[in-house]
Every structure is written in C-alpha cells, then in structure tokens.
C-alpha positions in Angstrom: -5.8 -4.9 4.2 -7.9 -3.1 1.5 -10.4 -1.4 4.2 -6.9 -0.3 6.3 -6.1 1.4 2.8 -9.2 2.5 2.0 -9.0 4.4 5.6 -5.4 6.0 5.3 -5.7 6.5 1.1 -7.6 8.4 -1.3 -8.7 6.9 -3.8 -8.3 7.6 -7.4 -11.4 10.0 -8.3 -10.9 11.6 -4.5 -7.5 12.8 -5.6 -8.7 13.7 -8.9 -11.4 15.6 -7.5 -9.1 17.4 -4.9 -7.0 18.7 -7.3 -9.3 19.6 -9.9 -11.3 21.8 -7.0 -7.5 23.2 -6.2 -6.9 24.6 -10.0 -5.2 21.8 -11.5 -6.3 20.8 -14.6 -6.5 18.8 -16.9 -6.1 15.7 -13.7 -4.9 12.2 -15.0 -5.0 9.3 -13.0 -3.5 6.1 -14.0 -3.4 2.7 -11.3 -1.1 -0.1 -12.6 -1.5 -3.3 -10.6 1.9 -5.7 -10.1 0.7 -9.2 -8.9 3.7 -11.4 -7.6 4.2 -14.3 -5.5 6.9 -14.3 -2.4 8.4 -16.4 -0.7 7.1 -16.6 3.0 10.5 -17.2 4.8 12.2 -14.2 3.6 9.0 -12.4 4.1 9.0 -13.1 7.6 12.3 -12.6 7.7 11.5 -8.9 6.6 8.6 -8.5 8.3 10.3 -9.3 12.2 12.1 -6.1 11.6 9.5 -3.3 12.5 12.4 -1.3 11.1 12.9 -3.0 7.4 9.7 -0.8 6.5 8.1 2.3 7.5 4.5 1.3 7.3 5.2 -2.1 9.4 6.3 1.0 12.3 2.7 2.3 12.1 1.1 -1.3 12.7 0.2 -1.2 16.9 2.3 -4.4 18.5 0.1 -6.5 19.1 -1.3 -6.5 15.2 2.3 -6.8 14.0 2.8 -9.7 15.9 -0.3 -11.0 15.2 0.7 -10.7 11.5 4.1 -12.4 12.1 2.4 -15.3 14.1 -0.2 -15.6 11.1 2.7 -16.2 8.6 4.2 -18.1 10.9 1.4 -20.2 10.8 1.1 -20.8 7.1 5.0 -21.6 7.3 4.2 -24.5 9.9 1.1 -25.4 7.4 3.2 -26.3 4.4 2.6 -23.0 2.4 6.1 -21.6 0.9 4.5 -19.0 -1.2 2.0 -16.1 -0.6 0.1 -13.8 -3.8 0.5 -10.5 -3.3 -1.0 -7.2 -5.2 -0.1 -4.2 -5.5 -2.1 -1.3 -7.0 0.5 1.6 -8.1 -1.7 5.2 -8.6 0.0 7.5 -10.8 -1.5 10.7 -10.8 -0.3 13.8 -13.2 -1.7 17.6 -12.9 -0.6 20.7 -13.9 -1.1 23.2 -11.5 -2.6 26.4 -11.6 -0.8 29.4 -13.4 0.9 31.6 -10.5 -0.5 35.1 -10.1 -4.0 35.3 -11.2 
C-alpha cells in the first residue's frame, strides 16, 4: 500500500517545497502516526461495501475483490485481528500577502 500512496500522495518535503516555491512561508509540516489493531470481521464487513469509503471506489474490481478474498483468507486462517498504520500529515503555511 505504501508505493500506491507514494504514487497518488506528496510527500512531506514535496508539499513543503510546493508551497514554499508558491509564496508561502514560513511551511510547517507535521506527520503524526496512529497505530491500531481491528478487528477483521467488521473490517470486512466495511470493506464489501465499495460505498462505505471513497478510496475503496477508486480500487479497479478485480483488486477490490482480491483485497476482500485476501481478508477473507486470514479470517478462514484463524487471524481475528489485523495492525494497521496510519500516517496523519499536517501541514500549516501562511500564504502570500495579496497585492504585491
């Protein structure tokens, strides 16, 4: 999943750099990660609805379903729980002074 982000996400000191070249300034950039463990049977539960969450829309079919049959799998396997991380970017600017 990180390379899939990598591809659709800046990252940290991209966006810093963006906005600095754009006038902002002074650019702070702040990632908070949240680890936490769920439970793979309300996951699923979730994830079978392509409409519960916007990015599982994005996913093509047969990668959604894929996913599903994967979790599915590691139901049938005995696992109850999955680890999951989540890095949070919080970045502040203040923009350039209008006028000039």
């Amino acid at each position: 999943m990180r390379v899939r982000d990598e591809q659709d996400f800046l990252d940290r000191e991209t966006m810093s750099d963006v906005l600095g070249q754009a006038g902002f300034a002074p650019v702070r950039a702040e990632v908070t990660m949240v680890n936490e463990k769920h439970d793979l049977r309300e996951f699923l539960d979730q994830a079978s609805n392509r409409d519960y969450c916007s990015n599982l829309g994005t996913l093509p079919p047969e990668e959604h379903t894929a996913g599903l049959e994967r979790i599915q799998a590691d139901l049938n396997a005995g696992m109850g729980a999955a680890d999951s991380e989540v890095a949070l970017l919080a970045v502040v600017a203040d923009r350039p002074p209008r006028g000039g």
